[in-house]
C-alpha positions as CSV (number, residue, x, y, z in Angstrom):
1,X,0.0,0.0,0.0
2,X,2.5,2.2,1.0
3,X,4.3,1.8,-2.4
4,X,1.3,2.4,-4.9
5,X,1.1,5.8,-2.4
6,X,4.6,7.0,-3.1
7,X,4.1,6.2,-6.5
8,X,1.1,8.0,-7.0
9,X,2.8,11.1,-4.8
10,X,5.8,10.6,-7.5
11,X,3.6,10.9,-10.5
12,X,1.7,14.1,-9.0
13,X,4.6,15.9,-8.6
14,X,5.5,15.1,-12.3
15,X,2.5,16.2,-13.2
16,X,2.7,19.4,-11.6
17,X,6.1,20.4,-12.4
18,X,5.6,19.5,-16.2
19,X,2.0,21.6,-15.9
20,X,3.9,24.7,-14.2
21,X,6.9,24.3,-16.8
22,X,3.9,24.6,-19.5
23,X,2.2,27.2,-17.9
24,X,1.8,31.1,-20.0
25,X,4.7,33.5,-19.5
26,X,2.8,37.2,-18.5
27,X,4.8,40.4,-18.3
28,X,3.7,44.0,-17.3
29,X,1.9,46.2,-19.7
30,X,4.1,47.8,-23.1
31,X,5.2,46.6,-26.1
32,X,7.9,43.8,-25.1
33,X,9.0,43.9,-29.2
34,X,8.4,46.9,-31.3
35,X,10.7,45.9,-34.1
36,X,8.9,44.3,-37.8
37,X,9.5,41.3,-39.2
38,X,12.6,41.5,-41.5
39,X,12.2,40.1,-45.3
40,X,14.9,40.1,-47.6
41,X,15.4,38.9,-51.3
42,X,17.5,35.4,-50.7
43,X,20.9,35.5,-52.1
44,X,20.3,31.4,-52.3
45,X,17.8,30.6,-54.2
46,X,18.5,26.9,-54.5
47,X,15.9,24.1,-53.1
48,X,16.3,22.2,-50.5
49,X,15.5,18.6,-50.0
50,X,13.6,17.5,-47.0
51,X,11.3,14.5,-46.0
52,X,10.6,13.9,-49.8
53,X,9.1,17.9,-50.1
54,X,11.3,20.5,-52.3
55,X,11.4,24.0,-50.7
56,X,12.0,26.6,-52.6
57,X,13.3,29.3,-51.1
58,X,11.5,32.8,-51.7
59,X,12.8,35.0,-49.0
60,X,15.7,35.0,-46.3
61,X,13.3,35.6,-43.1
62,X,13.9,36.6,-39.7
63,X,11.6,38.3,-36.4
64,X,12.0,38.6,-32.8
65,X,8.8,38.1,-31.4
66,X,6.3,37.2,-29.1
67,X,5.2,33.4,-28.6
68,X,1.1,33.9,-29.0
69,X,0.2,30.3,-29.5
70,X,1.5,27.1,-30.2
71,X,-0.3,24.1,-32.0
72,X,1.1,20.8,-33.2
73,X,0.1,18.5,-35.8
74,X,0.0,14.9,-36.7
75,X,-2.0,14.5,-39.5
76,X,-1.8,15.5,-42.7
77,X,0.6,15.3,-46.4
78,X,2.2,18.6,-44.9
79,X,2.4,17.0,-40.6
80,X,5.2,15.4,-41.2
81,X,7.4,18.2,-42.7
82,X,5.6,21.0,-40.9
83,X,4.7,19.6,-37.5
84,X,4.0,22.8,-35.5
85,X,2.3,26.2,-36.0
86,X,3.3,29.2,-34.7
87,X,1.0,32.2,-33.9
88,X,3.6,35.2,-33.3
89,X,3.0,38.9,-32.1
90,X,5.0,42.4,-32.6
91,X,4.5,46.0,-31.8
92,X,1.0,46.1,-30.0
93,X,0.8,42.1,-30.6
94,X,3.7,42.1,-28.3
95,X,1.6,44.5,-25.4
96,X,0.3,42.1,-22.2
97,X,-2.4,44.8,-21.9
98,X,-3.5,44.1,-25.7
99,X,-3.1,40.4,-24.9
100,X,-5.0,40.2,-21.9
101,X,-8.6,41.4,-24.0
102,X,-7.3,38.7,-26.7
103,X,-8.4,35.1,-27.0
104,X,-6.1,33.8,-29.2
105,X,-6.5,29.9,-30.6
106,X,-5.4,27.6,-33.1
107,X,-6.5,25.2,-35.2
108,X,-6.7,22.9,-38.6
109,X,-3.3,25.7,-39.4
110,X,-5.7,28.8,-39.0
111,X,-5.0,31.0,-36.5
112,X,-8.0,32.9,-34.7
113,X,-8.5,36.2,-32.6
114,X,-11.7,36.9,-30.2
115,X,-12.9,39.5,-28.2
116,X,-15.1,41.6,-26.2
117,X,-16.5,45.0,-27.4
118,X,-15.0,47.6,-27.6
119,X,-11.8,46.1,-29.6
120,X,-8.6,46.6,-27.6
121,X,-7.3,47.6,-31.0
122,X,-8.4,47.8,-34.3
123,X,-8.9,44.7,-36.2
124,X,-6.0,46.1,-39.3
125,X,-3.4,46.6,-35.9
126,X,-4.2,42.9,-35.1
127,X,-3.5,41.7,-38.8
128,X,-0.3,43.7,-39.3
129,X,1.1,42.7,-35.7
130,X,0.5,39.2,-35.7
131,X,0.9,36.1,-38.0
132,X,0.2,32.0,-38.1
133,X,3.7,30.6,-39.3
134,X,3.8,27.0,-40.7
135,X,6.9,26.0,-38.9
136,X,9.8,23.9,-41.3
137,X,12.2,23.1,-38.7
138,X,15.4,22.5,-40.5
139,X,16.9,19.3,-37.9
140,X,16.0,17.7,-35.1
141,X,17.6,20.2,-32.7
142,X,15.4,23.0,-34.2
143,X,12.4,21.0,-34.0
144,X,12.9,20.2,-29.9
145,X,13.6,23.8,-29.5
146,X,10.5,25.3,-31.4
147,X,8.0,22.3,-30.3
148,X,8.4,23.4,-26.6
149,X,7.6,26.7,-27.0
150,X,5.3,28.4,-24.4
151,X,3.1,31.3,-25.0
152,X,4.3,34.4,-24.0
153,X,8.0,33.4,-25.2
154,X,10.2,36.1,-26.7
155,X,12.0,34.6,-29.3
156,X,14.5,35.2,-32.3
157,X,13.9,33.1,-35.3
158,X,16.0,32.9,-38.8
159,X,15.2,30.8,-41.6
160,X,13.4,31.2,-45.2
161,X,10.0,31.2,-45.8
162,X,9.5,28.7,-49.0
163,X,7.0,27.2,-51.3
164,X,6.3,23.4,-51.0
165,X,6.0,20.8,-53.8
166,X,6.2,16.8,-53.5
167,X,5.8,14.0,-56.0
168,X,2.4,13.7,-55.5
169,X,1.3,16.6,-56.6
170,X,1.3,18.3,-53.0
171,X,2.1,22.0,-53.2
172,X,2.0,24.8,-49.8
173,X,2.6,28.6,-50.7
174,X,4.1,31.2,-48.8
175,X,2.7,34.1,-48.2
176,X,5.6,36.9,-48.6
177,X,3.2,39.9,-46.9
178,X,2.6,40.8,-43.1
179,X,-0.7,42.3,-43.9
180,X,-2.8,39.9,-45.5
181,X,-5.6,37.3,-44.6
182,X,-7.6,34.5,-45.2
183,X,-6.5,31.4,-47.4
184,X,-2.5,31.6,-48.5
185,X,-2.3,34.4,-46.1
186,X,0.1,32.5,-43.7
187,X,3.8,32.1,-43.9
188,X,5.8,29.1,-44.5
189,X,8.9,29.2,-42.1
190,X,11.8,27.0,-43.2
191,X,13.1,27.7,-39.8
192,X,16.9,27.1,-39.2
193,X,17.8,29.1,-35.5
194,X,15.6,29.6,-32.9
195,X,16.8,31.9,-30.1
196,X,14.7,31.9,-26.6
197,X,15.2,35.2,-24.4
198,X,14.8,35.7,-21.0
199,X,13.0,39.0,-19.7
């Protein structure tokens, strides 16, 4: 008796440490990162190979910002390759005050915004601040870093974004703008350094 006891004690404070390791990082109000994404013509435009997927590299692609929401995937021709979505905020994104009148979720890759009236901000501020990323990790040591990502993470993250094409007729497109929406509005992230700050 006494063993299935410390056993389930054991596996309680697993649970509790692993639930307060997860838990959302919160910061006093102001903009934590008021600097724009940063989208440059690449200088190699060459493919790259990965998981059977050609990515063809449109942009080199870089942002500090803030973690809004994280969703993984398992399903899917594109799960495999892209196996995590990243919702990110900047400028007033970036703002615990904006944040905290926010609901922010994910799912099937779309990335949604809810509120109570009156809007914190405007709906365009929201669109130009914030973005669902299609997450490419480039190795395995990118993909542990940017699959434990908690919301409310500052982070620093370099890559390409890329179309997608596969032998079976399988194609993904980048979007290369910060202020559009709705289908082919989100980017495609070949992500090759991920950088985690501490505040």
């Amino acid at each position: 008796m006494k063993n299935v006891l410390y056993i389930c004690l054991v596996l309680l404070a697993l649970l509790a440490w692993r639930d307060w390791n997860s838990r959302d990082i919160e910061y006093a109000p102001g903009v934590l990162v008021p600097e724009r994404p940063i989208q440059k013509v690449t200088k190699d435009a060459s493919p790259v190979m990965l998981n059977g997927f050609s990515l063809n590299r449109r942009a080199e692609f870089s942002l500090r910002a803030r973690v809004l929401s994280s969703e993984k995937y398992w399903f899917g021709d594109e799960s495999e390759l892209s196996p995590v979505d990243l919702a990110l905020g900047w400028g007033v994104m970036s703002d615990q005050q904006v944040l905290d009148r926010i609901n922010i979720t994910q799912a099937t890759r779309w990335y949604f915004t809810r509120y109570d009236l009156p809007a914190p901000i405007p709906d365009r501020e929201i669109i130009n601040n914030s973005s669902n990323m299609h997450i490419i990790p480039a190795d395995k040591r990118v993909k542990e870093k940017v699959t434990n990502l908690r919301r409310g993470n500052i982070v620093l993250l370099k890559g390409y974004l890329v179309d997608v094409d596969a032998p079976s007729g399988f194609m993904w497109r980048t979007s290369l703008r910060r202020d559009d929406t709705g289908n082919g509005s989100c980017e495609i992230f070949y992500l090759t350094d991920v950088y985690v700050e501490d505040l």
